[in-house]
Backbone as CSV, one residue per row, in Angstrom:
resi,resn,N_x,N_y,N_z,CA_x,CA_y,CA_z,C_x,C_y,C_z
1,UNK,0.854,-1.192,0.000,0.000,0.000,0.000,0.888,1.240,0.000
2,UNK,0.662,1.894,-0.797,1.375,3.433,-0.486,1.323,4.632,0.445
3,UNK,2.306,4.590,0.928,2.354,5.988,1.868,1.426,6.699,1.851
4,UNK,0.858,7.561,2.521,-0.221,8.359,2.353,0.149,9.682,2.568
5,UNK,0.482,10.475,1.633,0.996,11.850,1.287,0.200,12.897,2.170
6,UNK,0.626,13.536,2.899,-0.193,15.123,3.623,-0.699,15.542,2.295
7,UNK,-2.029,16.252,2.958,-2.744,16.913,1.807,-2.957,18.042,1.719
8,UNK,-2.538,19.042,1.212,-2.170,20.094,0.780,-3.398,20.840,1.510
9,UNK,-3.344,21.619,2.413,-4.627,22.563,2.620,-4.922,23.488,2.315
10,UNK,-6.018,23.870,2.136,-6.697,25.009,1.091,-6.011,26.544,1.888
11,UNK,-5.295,27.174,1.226,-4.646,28.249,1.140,-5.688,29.021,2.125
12,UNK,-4.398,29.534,3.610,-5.116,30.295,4.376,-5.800,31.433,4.145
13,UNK,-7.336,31.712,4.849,-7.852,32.772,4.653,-7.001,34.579,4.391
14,UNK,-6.315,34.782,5.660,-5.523,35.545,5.499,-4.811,36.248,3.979
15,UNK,-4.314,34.756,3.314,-3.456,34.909,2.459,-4.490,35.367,1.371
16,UNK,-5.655,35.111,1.516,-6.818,35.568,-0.261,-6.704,37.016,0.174
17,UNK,-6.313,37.859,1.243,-6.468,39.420,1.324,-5.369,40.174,0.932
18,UNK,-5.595,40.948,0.007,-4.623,41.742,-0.754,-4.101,43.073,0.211
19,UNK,-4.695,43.601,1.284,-4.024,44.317,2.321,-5.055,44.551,3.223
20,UNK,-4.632,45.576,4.283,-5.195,45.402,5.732,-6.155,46.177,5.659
21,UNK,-7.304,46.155,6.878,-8.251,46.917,6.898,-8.143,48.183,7.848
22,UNK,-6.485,48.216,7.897,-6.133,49.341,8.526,-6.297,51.061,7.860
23,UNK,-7.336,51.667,7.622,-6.874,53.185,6.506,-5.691,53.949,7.433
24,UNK,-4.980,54.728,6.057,-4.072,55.467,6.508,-2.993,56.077,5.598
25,UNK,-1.986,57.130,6.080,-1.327,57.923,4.956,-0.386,56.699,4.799
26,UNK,-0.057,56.518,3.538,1.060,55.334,3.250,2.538,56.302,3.444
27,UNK,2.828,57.191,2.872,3.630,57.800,2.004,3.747,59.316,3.107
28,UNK,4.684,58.983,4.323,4.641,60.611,5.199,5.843,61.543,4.720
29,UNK,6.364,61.159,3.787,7.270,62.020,2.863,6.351,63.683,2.221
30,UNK,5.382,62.784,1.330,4.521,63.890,1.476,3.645,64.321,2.542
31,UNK,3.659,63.908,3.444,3.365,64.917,4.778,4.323,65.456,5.471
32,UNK,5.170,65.261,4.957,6.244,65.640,6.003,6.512,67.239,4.698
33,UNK,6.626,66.891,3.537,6.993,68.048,2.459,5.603,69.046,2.657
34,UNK,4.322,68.581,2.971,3.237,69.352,2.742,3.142,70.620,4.271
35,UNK,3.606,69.724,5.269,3.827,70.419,6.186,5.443,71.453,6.220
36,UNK,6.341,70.999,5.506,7.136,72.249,5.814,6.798,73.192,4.432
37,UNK,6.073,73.411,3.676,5.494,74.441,2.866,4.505,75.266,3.547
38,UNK,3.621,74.553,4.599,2.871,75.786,4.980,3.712,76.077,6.205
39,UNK,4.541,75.836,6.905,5.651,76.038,8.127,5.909,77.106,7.214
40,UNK,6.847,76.768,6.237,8.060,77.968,5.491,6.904,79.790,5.014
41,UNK,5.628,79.116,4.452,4.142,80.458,4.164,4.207,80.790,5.422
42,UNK,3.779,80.255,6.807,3.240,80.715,7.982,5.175,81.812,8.640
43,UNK,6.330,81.245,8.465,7.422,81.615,8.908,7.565,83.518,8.026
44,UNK,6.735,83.572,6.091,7.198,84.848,5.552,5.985,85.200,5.737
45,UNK,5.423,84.756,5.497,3.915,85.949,4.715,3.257,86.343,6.657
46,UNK,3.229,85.574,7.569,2.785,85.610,8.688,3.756,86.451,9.684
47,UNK,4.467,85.631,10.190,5.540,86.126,11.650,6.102,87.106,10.844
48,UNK,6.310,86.973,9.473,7.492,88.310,8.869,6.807,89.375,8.636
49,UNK,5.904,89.219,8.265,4.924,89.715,8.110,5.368,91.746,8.781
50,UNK,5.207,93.123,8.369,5.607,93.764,8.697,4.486,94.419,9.459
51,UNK,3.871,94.388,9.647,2.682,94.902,10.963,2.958,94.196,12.185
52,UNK,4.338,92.851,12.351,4.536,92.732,13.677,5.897,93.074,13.969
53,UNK,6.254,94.392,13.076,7.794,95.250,13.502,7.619,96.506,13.615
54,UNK,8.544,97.590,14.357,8.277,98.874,13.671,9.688,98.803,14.789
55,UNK,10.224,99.849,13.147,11.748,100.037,13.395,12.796,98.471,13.337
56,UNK,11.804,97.557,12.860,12.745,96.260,13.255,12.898,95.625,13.693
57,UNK,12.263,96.433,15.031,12.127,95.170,16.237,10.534,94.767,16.497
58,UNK,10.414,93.576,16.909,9.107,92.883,16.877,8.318,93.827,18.077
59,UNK,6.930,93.371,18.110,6.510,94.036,18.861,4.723,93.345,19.583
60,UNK,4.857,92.043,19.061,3.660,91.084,19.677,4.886,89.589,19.312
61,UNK,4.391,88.439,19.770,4.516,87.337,19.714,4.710,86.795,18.529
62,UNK,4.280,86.780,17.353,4.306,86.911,16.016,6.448,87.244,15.780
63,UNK,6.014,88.292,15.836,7.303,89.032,15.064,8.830,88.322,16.326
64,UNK,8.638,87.669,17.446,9.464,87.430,18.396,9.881,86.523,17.709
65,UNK,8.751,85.157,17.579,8.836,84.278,16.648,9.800,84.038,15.138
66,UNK,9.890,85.385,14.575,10.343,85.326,13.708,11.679,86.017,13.800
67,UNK,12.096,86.526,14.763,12.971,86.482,14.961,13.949,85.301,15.612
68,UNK,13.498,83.992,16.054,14.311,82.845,15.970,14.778,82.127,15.193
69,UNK,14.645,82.921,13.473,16.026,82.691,12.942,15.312,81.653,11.941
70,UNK,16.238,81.257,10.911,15.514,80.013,9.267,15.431,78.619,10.556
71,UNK,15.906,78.222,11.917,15.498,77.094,12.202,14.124,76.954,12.583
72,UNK,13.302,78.495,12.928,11.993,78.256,13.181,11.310,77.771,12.068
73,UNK,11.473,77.405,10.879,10.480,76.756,9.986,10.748,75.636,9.966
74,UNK,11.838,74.960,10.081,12.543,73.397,10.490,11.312,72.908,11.499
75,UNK,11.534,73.202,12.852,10.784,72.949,14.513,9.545,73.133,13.932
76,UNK,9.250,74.143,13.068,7.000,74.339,13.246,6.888,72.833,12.014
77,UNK,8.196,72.798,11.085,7.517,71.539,10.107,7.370,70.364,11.049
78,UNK,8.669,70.096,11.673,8.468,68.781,12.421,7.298,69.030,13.980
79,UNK,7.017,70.140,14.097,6.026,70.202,15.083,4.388,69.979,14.596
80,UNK,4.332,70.184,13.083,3.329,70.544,12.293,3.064,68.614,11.658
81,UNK,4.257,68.318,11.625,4.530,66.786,10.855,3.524,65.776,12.391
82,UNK,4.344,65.970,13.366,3.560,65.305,14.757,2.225,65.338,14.537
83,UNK,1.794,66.402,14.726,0.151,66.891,14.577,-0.637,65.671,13.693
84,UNK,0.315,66.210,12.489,-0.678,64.957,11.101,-0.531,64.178,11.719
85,UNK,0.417,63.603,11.719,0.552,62.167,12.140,-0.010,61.597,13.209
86,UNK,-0.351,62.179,14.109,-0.902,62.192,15.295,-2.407,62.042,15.331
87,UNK,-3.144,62.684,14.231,-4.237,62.261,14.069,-4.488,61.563,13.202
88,UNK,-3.783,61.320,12.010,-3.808,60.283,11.333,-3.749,58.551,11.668
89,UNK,-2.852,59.134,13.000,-2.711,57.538,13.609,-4.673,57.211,14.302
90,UNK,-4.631,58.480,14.947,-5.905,58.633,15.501,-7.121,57.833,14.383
91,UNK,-7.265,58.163,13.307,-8.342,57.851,12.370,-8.186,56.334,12.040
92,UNK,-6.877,56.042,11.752,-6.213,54.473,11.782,-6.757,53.791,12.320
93,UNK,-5.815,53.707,14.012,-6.482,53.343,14.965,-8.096,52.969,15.273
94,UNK,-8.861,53.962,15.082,-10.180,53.943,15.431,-10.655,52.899,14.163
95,UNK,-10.308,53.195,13.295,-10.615,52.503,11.658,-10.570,51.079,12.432
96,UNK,-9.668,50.608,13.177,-8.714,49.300,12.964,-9.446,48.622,14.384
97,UNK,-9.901,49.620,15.096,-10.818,48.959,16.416,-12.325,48.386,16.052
98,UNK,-12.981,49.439,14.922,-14.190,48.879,13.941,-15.414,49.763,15.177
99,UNK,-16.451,49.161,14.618,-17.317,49.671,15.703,-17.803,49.634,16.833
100,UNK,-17.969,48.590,17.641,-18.510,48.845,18.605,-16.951,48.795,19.792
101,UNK,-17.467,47.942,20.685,-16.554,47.787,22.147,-15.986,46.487,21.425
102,UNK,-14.509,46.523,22.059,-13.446,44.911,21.667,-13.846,44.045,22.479
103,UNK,-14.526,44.813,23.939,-14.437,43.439,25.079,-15.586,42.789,24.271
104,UNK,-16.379,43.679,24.182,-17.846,42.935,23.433,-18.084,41.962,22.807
105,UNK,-17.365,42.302,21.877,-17.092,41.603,20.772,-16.374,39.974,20.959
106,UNK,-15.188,39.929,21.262,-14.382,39.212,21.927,-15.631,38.274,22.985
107,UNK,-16.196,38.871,23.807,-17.010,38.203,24.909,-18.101,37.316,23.927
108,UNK,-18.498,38.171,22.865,-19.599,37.375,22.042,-19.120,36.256,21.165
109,UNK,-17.981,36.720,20.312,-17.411,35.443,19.512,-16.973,34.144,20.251
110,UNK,-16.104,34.445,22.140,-16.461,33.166,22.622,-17.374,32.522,23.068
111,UNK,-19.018,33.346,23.047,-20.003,33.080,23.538,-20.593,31.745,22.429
112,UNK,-20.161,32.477,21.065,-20.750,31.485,20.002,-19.192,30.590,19.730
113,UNK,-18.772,30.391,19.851,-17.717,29.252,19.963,-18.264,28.467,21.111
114,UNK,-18.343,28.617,21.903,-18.924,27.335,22.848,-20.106,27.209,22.706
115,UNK,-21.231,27.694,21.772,-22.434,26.965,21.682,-22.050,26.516,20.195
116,UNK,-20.861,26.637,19.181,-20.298,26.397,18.294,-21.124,26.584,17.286
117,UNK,-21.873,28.020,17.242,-21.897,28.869,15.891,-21.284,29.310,15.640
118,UNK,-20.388,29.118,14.436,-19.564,29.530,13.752,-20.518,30.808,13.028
119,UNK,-21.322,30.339,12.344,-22.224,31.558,11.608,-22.531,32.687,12.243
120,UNK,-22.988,32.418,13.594,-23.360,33.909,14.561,-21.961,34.804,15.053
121,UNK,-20.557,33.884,15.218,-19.266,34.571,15.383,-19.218,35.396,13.877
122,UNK,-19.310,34.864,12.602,-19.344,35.070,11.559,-19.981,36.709,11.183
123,UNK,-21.115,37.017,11.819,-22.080,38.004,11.703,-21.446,39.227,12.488
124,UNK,-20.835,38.602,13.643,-20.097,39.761,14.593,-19.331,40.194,13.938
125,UNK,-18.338,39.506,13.396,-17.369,40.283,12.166,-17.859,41.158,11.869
126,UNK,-19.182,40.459,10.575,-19.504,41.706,9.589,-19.982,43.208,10.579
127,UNK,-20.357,42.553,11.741,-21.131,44.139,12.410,-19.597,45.229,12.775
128,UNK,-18.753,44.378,13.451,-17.295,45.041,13.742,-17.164,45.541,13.191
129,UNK,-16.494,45.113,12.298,-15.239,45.287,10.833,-14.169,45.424,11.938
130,UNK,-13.188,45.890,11.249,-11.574,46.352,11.977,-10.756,45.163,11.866
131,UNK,-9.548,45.599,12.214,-8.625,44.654,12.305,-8.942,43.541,13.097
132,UNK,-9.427,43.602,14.352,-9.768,42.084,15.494,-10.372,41.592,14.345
133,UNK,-11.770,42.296,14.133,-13.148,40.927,13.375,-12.005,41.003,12.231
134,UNK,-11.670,41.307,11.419,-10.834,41.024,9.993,-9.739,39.540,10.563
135,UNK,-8.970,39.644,11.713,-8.229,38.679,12.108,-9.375,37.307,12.791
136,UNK,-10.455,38.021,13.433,-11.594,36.338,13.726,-12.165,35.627,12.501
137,UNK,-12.540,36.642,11.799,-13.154,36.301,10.602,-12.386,35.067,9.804
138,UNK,-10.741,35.765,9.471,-10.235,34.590,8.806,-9.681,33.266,9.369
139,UNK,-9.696,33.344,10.930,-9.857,32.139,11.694,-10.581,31.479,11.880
140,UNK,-12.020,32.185,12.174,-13.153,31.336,11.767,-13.983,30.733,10.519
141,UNK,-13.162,31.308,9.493,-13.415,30.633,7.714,-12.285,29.261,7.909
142,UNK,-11.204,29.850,8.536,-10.555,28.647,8.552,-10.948,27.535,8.914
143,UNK,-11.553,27.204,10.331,-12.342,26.592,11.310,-13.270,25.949,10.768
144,UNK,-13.966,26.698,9.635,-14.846,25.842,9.312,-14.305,24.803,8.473
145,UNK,-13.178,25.517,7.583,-12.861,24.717,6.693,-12.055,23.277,7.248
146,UNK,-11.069,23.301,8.304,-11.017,22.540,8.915,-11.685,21.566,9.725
147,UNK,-12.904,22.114,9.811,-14.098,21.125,10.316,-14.241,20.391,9.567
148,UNK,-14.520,21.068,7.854,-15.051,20.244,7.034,-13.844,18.911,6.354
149,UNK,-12.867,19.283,6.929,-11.326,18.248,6.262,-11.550,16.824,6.599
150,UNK,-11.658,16.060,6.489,-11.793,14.658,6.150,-10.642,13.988,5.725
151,UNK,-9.657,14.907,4.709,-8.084,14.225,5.623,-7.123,14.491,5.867
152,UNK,-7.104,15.518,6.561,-6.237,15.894,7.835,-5.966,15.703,9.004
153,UNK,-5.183,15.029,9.590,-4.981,14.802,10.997,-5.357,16.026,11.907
154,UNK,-6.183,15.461,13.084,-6.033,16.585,14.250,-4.933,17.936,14.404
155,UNK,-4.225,17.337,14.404,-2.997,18.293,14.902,-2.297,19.022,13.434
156,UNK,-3.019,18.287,12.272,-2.509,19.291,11.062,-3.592,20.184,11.007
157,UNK,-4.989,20.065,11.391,-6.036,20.668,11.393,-5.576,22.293,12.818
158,UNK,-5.116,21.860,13.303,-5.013,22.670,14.526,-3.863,23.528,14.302
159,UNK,-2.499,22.917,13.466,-1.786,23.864,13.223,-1.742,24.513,11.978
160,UNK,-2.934,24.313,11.057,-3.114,24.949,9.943,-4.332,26.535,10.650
161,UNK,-4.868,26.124,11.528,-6.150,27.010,12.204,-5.190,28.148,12.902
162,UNK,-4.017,27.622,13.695,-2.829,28.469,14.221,-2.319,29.706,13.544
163,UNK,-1.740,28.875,12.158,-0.975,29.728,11.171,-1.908,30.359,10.082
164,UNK,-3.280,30.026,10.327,-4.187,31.134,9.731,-4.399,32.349,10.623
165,UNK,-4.173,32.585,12.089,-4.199,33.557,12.905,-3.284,33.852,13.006
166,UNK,-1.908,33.310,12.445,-0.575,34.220,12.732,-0.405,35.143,11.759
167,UNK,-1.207,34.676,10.350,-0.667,35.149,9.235,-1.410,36.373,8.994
168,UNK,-2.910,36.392,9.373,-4.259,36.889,9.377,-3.234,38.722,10.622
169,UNK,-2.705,37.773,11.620,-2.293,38.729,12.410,-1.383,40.128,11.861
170,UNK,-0.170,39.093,11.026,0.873,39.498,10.185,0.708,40.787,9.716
171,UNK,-0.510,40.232,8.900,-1.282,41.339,8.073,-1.699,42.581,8.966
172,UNK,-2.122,42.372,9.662,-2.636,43.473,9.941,-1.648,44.497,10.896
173,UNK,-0.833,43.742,11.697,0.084,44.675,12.920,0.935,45.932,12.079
174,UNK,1.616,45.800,10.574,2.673,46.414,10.232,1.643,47.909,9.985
175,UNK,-0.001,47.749,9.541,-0.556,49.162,9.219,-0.905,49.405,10.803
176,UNK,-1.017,48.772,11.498,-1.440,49.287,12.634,-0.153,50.324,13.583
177,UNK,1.011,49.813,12.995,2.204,50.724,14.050,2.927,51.604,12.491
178,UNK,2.331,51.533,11.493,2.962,52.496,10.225,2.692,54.184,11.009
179,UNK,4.114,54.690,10.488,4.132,56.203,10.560,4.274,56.203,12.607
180,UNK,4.317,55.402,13.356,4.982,56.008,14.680,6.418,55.652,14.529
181,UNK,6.830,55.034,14.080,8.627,55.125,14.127,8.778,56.182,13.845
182,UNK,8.072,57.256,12.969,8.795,58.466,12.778,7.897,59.653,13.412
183,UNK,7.004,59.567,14.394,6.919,59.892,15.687,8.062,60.238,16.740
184,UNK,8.425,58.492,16.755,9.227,58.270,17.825,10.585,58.931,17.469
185,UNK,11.241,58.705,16.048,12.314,59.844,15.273,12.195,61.267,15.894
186,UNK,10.913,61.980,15.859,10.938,63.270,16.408,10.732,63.603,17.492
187,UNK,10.676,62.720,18.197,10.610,62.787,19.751,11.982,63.475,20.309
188,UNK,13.149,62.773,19.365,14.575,63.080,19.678,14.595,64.084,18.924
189,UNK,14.498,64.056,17.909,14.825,65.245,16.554,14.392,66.517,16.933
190,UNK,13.365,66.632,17.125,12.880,68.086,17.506,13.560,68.697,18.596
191,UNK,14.188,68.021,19.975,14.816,68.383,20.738,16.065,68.996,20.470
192,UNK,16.542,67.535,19.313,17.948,68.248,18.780,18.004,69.368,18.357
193,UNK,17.061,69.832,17.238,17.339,70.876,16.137,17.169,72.109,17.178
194,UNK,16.250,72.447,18.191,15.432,72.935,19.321,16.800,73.366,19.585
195,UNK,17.709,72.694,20.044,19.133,73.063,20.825,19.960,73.565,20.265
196,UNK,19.895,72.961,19.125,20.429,73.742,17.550,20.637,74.852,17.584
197,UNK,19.185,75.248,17.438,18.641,76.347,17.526,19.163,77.543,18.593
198,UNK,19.033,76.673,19.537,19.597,77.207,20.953,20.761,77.840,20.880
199,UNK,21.618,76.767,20.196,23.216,77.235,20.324,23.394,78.447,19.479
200,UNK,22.827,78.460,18.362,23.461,79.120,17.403,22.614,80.529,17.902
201,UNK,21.252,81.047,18.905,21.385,82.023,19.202,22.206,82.566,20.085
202,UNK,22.762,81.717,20.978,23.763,82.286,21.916,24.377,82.404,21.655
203,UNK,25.113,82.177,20.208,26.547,82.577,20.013,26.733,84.155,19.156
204,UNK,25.310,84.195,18.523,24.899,85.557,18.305,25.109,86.457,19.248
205,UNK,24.690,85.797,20.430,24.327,87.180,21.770,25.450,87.386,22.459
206,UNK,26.775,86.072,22.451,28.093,86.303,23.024,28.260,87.285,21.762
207,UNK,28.229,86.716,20.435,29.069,87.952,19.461,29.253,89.335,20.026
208,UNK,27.617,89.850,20.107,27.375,90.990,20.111,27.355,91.312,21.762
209,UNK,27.979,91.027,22.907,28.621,91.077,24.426,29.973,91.406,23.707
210,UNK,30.675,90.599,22.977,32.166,90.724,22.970,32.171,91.847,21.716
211,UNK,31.840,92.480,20.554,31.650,93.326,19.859,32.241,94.519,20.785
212,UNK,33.677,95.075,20.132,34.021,96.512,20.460,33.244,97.735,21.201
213,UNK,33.442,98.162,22.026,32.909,99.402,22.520,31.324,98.767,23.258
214,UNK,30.137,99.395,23.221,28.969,99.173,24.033,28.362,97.975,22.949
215,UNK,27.896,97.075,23.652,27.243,95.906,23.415,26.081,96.617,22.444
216,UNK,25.893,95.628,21.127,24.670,96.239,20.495,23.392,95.179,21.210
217,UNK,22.243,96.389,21.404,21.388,95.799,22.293,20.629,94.809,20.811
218,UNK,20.347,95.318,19.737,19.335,94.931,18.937,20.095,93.287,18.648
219,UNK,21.241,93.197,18.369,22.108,92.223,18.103,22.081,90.845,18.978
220,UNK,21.632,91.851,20.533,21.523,91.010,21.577,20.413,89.970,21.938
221,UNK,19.411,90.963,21.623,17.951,91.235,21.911,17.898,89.832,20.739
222,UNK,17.973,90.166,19.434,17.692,89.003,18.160,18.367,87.941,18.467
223,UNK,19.906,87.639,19.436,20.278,86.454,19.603,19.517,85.830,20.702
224,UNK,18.887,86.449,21.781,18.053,86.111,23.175,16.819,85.474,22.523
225,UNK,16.029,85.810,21.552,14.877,85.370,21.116,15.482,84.428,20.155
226,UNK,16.130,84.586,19.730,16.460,83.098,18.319,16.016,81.827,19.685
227,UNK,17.407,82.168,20.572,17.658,81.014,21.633,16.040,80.395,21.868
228,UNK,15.515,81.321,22.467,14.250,80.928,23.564,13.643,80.388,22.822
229,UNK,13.442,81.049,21.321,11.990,80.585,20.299,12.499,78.979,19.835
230,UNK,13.655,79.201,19.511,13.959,77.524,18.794,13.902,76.664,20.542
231,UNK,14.929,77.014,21.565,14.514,76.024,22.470,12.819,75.668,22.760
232,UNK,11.355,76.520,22.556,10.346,76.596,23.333,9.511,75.594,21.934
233,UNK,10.002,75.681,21.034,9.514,74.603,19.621,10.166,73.240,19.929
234,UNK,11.491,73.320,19.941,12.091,72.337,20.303,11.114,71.317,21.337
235,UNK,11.250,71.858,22.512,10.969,71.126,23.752,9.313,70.177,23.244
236,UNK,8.198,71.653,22.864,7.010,71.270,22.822,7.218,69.933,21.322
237,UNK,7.569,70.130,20.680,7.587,69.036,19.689,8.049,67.654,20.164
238,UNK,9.246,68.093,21.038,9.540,66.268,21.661,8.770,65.888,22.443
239,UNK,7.840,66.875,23.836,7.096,66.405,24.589,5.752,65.918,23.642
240,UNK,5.343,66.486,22.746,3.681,66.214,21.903,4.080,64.674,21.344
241,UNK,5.635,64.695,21.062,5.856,63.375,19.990,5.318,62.478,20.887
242,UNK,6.392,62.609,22.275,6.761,61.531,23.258,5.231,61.052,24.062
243,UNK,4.600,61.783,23.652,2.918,61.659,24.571,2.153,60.990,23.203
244,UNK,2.289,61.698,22.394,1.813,60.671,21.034,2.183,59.160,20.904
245,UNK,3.040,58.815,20.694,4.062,57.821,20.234,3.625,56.746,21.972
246,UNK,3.610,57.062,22.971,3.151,56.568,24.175,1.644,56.455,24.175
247,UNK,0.903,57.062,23.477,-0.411,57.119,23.777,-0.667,55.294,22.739
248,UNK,-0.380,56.166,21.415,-0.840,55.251,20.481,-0.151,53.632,20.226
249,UNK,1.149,53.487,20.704,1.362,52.144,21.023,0.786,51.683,22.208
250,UNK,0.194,52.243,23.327,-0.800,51.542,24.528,-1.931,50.936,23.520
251,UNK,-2.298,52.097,22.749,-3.821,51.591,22.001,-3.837,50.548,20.974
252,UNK,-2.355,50.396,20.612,-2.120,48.742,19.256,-1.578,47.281,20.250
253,UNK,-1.621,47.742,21.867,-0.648,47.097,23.018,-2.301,46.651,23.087
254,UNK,-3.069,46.938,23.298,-4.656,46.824,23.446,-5.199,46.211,22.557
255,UNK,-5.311,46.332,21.244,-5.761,45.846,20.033,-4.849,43.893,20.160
256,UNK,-3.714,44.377,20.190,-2.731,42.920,19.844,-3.338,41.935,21.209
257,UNK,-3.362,42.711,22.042,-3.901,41.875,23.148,-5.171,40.933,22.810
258,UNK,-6.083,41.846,22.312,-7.360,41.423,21.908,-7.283,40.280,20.951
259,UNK,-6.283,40.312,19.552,-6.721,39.756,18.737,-5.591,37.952,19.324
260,UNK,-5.064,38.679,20.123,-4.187,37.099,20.554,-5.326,36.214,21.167
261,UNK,-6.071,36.883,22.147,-6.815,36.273,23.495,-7.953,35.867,22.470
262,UNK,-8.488,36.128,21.375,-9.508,35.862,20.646,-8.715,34.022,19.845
263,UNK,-7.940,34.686,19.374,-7.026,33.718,18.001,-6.587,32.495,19.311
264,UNK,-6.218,32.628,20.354,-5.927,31.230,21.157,-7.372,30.967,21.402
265,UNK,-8.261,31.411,21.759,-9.468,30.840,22.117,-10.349,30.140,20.654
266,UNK,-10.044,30.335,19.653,-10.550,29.598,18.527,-9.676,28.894,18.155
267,UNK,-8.473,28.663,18.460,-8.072,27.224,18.662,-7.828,26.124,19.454
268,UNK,-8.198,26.912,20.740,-8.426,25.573,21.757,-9.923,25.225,21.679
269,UNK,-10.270,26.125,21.421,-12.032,25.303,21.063,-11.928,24.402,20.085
270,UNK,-10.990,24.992,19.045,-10.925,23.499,18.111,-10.664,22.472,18.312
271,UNK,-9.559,22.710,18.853,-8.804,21.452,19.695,-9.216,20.911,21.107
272,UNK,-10.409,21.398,21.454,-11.127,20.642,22.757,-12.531,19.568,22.157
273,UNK,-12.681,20.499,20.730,-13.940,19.747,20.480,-13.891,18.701,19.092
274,UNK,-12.657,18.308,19.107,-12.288,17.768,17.668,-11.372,16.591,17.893
């Protein structure tokens, strides 16, 4: 009699999806370029703007501003870049949680796993959507299909149901954390340039201390504000990153949680009742 060959199983759910049900900016190059164009408009036509000088020197908040020098359009792009991104992750995120509550959801799909409707877990999906139901969904197409296998061993049935939730997972984690690495980039970056900034007004304001005869005040005055304005961009851009970038990996630390505690529980149900 001949060996009896493993039988090829029908190509995981996961794998028929051409990308995630995560929305979001692919491409933050152009957000990052779109934001330092209106930084560089808001730095001439605004702060330079000559209704916030007379004689030269500034004379509201505006014109102080613009006196911290070509790094203030650097700090407002990457302060301006956070922002997008920041709510962009926001729209993601929410996209990728779907509609209602996760515990809910989660509580209901194991509700119908142990009375073993597959069809009523099935329906929760469609009401969800998001990344979790997108990752139950193709575990539970799997599930069925593995129910229906006739010749597959147990344990090929169980680790084909596995690697449909790893893969199903795969998919979805890389849109869910896209665009915070370069969050987390400006968390540091903005500080740097911020100091940058910093240095190169103080060395203005020593110039004009060590400058022959009486210190020029205006010389002084423009190196004191370069300093303050690039350090006070600086700082706020690393603290907004560092509260961003912390906020929104708690909220994919939450999501991953969910879709693990879901994806082991539809395979030990398989494997308790099979």
């Amino acid at each position: 009699m001949d060996a009896q060959k493993p039988s090829t199983p029908n190509k995981p759910a996961a794998a028929q999806k051409s990308g995630s049900n995560v929305s979001g900016i692919k491409n933050a190059f152009l957000v990052i370029l779109a934001c330092f164009v209106v930084a560089l408009c808001l730095f001439i036509f605004w702060f330079g703007h000559e209704s916030h000088f007379e004689e030269g020197h500034p004379i509201d908040l505006w014109g102080t501003i613009y006196k911290g020098g070509f790094i203030v359009p650097i700090l407002q792009t990457l302060f301006l870049t956070v922002i997008v991104l920041s709510v962009e992750r926001w729209i993601a995120i929410s996209s990728a949680k779907g509609k209602g509550s996760i515990e809910k959801f989660v509580s209901g799909v194991k509700a119908c796993l142990v009375k073993n409707d597959i069809n009523g877990a099935m329906k929760l999906c469609s009401t969800q959507k998001g990344s979790v139901a997108a990752v139950v969904a193709a575990a539970l197409k799997s599930y069925a299909e593995m129910d229906a296998n006739t010749t597959l061993t147990k344990e090929q049935k169980v680790a084909n149901l596995q690697k449909t939730v790893e893969e199903a997972t795969a998919l979805e984690m890389p849109a869910l954390q896209q665009n915070l690495p370069i969050v987390a980039t400006l968390t540091t970056l903005g500080t740097l340039v911020g100091l940058l900034g910093t240095v190169m007004g103080m060395i203005k304001s020593f110039q004009a201390l060590a400058a022959s005869g009486a210190p020029d005040s205006t010389e002084l005055s423009t190196g004191i504000s370069e300093a303050l304005i690039n350090t006070a961009f600086g700082i706020a851009t690393g603290a907004f990153a560092v509260i961003s970038y912390n906020f929104y990996t708690n909220k994919i630390d939450n999501l991953t949680y969910a879709i693990d505690e879901i994806g082991y529980s539809i395979v030990q149900t398989f494997n308790a009742t099979h």
